[in-house]
C-alpha positions in Angstrom: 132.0 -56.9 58.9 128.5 -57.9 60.2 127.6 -61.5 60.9 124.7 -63.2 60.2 124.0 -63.7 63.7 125.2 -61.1 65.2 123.2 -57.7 67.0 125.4 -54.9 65.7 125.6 -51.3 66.5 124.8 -48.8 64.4 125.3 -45.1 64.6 123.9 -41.8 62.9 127.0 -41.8 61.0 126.2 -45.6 59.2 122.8 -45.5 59.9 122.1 -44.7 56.0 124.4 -47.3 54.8 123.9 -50.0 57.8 119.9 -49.8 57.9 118.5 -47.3 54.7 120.9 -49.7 52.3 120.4 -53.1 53.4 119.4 -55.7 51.3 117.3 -57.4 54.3 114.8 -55.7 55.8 116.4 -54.6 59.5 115.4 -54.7 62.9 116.4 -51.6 64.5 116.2 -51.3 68.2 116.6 -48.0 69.6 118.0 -48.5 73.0 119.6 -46.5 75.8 122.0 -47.9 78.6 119.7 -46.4 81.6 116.7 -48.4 80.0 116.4 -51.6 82.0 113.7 -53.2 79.5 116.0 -52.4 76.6 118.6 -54.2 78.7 116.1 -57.3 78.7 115.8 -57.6 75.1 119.6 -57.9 74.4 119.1 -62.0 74.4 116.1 -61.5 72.9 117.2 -60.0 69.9 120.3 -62.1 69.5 118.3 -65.0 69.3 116.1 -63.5 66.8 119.1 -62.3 65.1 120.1 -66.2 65.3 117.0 -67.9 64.3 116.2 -65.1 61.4 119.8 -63.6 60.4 119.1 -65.1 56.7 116.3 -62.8 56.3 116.2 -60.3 58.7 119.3 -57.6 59.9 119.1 -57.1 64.3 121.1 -53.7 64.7 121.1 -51.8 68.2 121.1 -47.7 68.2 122.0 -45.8 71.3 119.7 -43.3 71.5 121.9 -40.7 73.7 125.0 -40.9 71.1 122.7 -40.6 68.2 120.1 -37.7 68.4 120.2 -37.1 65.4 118.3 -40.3 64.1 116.3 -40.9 67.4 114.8 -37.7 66.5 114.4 -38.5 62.4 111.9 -41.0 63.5 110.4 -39.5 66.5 111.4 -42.2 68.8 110.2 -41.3 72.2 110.2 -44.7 74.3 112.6 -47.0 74.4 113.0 -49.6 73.5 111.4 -48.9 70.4 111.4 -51.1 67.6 111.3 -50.1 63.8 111.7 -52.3 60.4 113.4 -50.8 57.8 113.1 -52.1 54.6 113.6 -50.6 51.2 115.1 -47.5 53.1 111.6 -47.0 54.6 110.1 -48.0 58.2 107.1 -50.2 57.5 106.2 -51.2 61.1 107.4 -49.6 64.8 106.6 -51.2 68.1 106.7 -49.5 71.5 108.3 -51.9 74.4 109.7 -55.2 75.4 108.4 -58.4 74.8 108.9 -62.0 74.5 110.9 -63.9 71.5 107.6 -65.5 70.2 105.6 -62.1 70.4 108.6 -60.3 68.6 108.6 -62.9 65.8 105.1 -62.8 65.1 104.5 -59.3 65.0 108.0 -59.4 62.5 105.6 -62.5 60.6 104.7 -59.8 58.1 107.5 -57.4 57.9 110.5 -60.6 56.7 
């Protein structure tokens, strides 16, 4: 279903299985259509989803269709940025930002 390369969607409903039950550690972004900087890091995030898909899952959450997880994790600002891995977050980031910046604050997390 997913590809390696791809930026997939993920809802409340599949957010345990998508995200919580990956075998990669995964990039969530949680995003909202009226967010213009979220709207900036869509190529952003496909080419990290490009350049990393072998060790790293890019999913995108809507954070208006899914309260229920925005508000599991607190997530206030969008875009905000959380790594999941082992069914855990072990880093968030608040914001866009460049490719390079994204990838080297991920250095640590993939």
């Amino acid at each position: 279903m997913t590809g390696v390369t791809a930026v997939t969607d993920v809802t409340d409903a599949d957010f345990e299985a998508e995200v919580l039950g990956a075998d990669l550690p995964v990039l969530v972004e949680f995003t909202a259509d009226w967010c213009p900087p979220c709207r900036q890091m869509g190529p952003v995030l496909k080419a990290v989803a490009a350049e990393e898909g072998d060790r790293l899952k890019v999913v995108q959450l809507d954070v208006d269709s899914n309260p229920a997880t925005t508000n599991a994790y607190k997530v206030l600002s969008m875009p905000t940025f959380m790594v999941f891995r082992g069914g855990e977050p072990v880093k968030a980031m608040v914001g866009a930002r460049a490719k390079r910046k994204l990838l080297e604050e991920l250095a640590d997390v993939i």
